[in-house]
C-alpha positions, 0 to 999 in steps of 0.5 A, a space after each residue: 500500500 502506498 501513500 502516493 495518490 494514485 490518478 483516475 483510471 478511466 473504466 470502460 463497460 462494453 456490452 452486447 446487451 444492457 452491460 449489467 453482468 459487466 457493470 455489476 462484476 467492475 464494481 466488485 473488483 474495482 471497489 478492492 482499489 482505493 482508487 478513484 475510477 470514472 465508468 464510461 457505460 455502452 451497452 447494446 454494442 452488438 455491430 461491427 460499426 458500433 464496436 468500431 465507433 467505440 474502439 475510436 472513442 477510446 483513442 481518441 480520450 486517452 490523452 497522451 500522458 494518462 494511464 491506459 483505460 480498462 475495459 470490461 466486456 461482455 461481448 459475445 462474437 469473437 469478431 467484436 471482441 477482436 475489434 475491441 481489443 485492437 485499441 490500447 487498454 487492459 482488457 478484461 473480458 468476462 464471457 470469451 474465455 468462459 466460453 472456452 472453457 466450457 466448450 473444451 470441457 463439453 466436447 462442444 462448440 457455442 452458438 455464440 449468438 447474442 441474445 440467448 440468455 433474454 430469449 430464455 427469459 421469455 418464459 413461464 420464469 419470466 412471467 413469474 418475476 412479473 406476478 412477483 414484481 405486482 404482488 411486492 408493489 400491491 403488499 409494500 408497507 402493509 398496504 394490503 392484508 389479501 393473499 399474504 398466503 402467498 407471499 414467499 417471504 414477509 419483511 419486518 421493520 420499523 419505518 425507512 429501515 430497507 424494507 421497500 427496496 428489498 422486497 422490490 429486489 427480491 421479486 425483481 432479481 429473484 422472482 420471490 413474492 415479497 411483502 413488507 409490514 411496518 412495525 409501529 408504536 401501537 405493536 410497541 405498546 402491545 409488545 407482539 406482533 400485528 395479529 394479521 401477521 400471526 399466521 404467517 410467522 414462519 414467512 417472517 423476516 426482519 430488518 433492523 439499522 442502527 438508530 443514528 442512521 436511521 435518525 438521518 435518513 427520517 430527517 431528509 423526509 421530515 426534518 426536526 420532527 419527533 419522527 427523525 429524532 435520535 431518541 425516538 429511533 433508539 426507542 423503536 428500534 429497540 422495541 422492534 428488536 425486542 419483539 422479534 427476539 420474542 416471537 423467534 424472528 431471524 433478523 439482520 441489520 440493513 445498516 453497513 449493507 448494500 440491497 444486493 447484500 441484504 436480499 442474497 442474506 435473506 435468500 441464504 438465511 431462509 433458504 428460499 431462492 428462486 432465482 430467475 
């Protein structure tokens, strides 16, 4: 580790399709580096002449004195690849040397074609993920009690605790059926559970954050209220966790944790992963 502070790198995402995969893998790696990176995305590359168009952007925005860019991509056909790799860069590429892998130890050549993971997606799976998408938006903050029968998996948690976008992200990444149910102070005053969730114990699953920063994510929607003050946090965050130690509730603290870390703890803790 040096002390020397290291220049911007410039990061490349290139893609065939929407550049996810290849977004989601540089933020992995590149996040090990205390480093700071500009990330340029292009996604839908997927012809001769737009990978040719961004080959020329990358030599026309290396300036001559700064360190060569890094790429990575997910492209499909060997022949973009290879015109990508004719401009100067670290290139790390995510699926080709894969693929080749595989195809040696399969006995077998691959297609190779783009698109073939969205046309598996257009399947019975992907209407699954739709009806679960519909059911998390329609059982967000207890909204509605019909049909928590079907819910895979019910969400617990006092009010901006990471509930909502975990329940989105479970049905939209995992295709589960995830409700969420606020705690509030009338389940404080009665030290249980809300007797509408008392059948469903078992599909229960909570979420808890630490008081201090809980006190400034309520103070950006309603600042100086009783709501967002520090107190009132600790007081109910306690009383939360309280009941869900009573009724036997495994829970976790959404505190320190990204939505991708807290669903794939869920999925892992419960065992409950349909993933798409």
């Amino acid at each position: 580790m040096t002390d020397k502070k290291l220049p911007m790198r410039q990061v490349y995402i290139v893609s065939d399709g929407t550049g996810l995969t290849a977004e989601a893998l540089a933020r992995s790696v590149l996040s090990q580096f205390e480093i700071p990176f500009q990330k340029i995305r292009y996604p839908f590359i997927d012809t001769p002449e737009k990978i040719q168009e961004v080959t020329e952007h990358l030599r026309q925005n290396r300036s001559h004195d700064a360190p060569r860019p890094i790429v990575f991509s997910t492209l499909v056909k060997p022949e973009l690849l290879s015109i990508l790799h004719q401009a100067d860069a670290l290139h790390i590429d995510v699926i080709q040397p894969l693929i080749s892998k595989l195809a040696k130890e399969l006995g077998t050549q691959a297609k190779q074609e783009i698109g073939l993971s969205h046309q598996q997606a257009a399947s019975g799976e992907y209407e699954d993920r739709i009806d679960a998408i519909q059911f998390s938006i329609a059982h967000d903050d207890g909204q509605s009690h019909a049909n928590l029968e079907a819910a895979d998996i019910i969400l617990l948690g006092v009010s901006r605790s990471g509930k909502t976008p975990t329940s989105l992200y479970l049905a939209i990444q995992y295709g589960l059926k995830a409700a969420n149910y606020p705690l509030i102070p009338e389940d404080f005053e009665r030290g249980r559970l809300p007797s509408v969730l008392q059948p469903f114990k078992r599909k229960l699953f909570g979420l808890s954050i630490n008081p201090v920063r809980l006190s400034q994510i309520r103070s950006v929607r309603l600042p100086n209220s009783k709501y967002a003050s520090i107190d009132n946090c600790r007081y109910e965050i306690q009383e939360a966790e309280t009941i869900m130690e009573k009724e036997g509730i495994s829970w976790l603290s959404s505190t320190n944790k990204s939505v991708e870390e807290i669903a794939a703890t869920i999925v892992h803790q419960t065992g409950i992963g349909k993933r798409v």
